[in-house]
VOVO-875896 format. One record per residue: chain; residue number from 1; residue in one letter; x negated, z, y of N, C-alpha, C in turn. Coordinates in steps of 0.2 Angstrom, whole numbers. Layout:
N
A;NUM;a;X;Z;Y;X;Z;Y;X;Z;Y
...
This chain:
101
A;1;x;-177;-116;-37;-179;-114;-30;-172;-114;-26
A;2;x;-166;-119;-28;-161;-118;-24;-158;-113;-24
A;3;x;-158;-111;-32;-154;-106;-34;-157;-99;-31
A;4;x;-164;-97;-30;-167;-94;-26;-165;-92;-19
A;5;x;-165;-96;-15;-161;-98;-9;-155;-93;-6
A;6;x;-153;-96;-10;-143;-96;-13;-142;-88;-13
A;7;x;-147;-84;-19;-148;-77;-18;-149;-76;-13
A;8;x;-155;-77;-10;-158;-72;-4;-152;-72;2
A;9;x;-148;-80;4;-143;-79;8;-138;-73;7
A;10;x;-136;-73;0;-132;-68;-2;-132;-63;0
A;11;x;-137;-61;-2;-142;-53;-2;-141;-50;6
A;12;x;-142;-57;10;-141;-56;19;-136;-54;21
A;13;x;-128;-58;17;-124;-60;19;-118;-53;16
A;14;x;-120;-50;12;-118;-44;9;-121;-39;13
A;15;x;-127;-37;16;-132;-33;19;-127;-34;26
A;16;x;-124;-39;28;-122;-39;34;-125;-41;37
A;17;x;-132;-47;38;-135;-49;41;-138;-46;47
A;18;x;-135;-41;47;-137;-38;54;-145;-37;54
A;19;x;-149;-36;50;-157;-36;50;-161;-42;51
A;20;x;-157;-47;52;-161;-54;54;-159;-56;59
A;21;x;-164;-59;65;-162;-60;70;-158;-66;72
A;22;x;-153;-64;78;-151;-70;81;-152;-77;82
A;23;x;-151;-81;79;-155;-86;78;-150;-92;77
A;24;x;-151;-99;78;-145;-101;77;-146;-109;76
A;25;x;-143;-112;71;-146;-118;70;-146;-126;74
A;26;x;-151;-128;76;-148;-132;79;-147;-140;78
A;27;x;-140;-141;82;-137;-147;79;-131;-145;79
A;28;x;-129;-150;72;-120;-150;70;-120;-152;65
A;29;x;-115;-147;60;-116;-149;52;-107;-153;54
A;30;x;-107;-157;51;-99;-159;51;-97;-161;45
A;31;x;-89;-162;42;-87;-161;35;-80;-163;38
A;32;x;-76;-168;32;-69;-168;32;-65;-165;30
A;33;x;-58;-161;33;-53;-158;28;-48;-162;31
A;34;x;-47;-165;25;-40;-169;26;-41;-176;27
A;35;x;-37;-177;35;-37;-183;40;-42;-178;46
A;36;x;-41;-173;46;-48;-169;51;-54;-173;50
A;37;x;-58;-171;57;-68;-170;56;-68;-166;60
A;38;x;-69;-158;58;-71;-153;62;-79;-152;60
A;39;x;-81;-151;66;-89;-148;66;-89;-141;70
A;40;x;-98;-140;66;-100;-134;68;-105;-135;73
A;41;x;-105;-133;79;-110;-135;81;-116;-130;85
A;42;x;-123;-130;83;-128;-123;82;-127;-119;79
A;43;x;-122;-120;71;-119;-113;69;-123;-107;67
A;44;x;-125;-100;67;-127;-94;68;-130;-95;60
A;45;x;-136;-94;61;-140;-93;53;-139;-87;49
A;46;x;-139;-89;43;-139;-81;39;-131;-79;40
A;47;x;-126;-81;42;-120;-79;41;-115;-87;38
A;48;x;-111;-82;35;-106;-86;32;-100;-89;37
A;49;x;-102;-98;36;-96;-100;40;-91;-103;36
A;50;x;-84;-100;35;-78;-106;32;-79;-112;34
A;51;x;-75;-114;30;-75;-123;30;-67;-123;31
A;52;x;-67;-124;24;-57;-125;23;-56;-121;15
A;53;x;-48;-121;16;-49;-117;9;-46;-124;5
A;54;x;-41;-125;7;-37;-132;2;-34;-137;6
A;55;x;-37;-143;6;-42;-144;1;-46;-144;2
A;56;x;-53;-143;-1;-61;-140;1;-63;-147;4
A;57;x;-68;-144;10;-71;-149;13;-75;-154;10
A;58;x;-74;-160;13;-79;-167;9;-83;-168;14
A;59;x;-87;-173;13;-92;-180;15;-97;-176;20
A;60;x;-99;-170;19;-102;-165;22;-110;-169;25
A;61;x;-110;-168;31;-117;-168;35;-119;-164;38
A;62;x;-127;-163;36;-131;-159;40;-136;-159;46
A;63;x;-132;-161;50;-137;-164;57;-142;-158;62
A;64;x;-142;-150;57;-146;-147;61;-153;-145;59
A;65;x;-156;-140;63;-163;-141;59;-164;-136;55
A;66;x;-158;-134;52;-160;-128;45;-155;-131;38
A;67;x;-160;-130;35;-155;-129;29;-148;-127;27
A;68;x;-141;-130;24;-137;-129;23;-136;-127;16
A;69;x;-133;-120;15;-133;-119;7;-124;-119;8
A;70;x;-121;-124;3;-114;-125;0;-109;-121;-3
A;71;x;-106;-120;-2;-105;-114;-7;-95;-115;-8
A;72;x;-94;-116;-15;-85;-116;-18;-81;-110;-16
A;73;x;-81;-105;-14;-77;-99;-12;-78;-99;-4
A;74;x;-73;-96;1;-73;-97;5;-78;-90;9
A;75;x;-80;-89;4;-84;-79;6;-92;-82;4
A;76;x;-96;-88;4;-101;-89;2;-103;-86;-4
A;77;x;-98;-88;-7;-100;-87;-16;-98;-94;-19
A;78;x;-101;-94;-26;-102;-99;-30;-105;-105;-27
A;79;x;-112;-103;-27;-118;-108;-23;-116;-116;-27
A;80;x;-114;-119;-24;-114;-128;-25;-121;-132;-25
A;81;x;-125;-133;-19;-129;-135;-16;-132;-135;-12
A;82;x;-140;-137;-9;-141;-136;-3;-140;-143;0
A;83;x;-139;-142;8;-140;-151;13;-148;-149;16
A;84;x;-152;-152;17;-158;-154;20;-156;-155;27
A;85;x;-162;-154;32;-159;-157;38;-159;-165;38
A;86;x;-154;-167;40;-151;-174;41;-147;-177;34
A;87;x;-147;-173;31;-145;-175;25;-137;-174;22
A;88;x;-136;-181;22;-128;-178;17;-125;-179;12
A;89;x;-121;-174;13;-119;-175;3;-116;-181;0
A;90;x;-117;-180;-7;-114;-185;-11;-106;-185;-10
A;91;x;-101;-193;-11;-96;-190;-9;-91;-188;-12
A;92;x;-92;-185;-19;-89;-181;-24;-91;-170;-22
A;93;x;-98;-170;-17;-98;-166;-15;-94;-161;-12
A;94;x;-90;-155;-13;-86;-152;-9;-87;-145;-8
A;95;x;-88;-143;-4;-89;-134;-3;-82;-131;4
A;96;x;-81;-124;3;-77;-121;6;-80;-119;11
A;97;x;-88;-116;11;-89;-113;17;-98;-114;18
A;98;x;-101;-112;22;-110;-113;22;-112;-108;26
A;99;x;-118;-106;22;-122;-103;28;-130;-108;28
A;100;x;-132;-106;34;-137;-110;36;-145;-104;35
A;101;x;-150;-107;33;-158;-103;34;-162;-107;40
């Protein structure tokens, strides 16, 4: 099912997203890089948001009301995981970028 997901964002995020509407998560997903804590806050759904390239973001939360899918390339490719809303990763967890459903 994740795996599932994972596609269909792609499928969006290749298509250019421009066929789903504006919409936009609400909340803040936050994540460390480094000695940083940058967030995202109501990030744009169906579009891919970077993270960091090196080193890839840790301790990832998802404080909005959509699903976060993970992903190891910073172009949302190589699907990692998804976060639930309120849910945070494991903290061996790492992704480079997310788009949100």
């Amino acid at each position: 099912m994740k795996r599932y997901a994972a596609v269909l964002v792609i499928a969006a995020l290749i298509l250019g997203g421009v066929a789903s509407p504006a919409h936009a998560a609400k909340g803040t997903f936050s994540y460390t890089v480094g000695f940083h804590e940058p967030s995202l806050v109501n990030p744009q759904n169906y579009m891919c948001h970077k993270l960091a390239e090196t080193p890839p973001a840790r301790l990832l939360t998802n404080r909005t009301d959509a699903r976060a899918l993970i992903f190891d390339e910073s172009d949302c490719h190589t699907f990692v995981s998804a976060l639930e809303p309120g849910e945070t990763g494991s903290p061996v967890m790492t992704g480079r970028s997310v788009a949100f459903l």
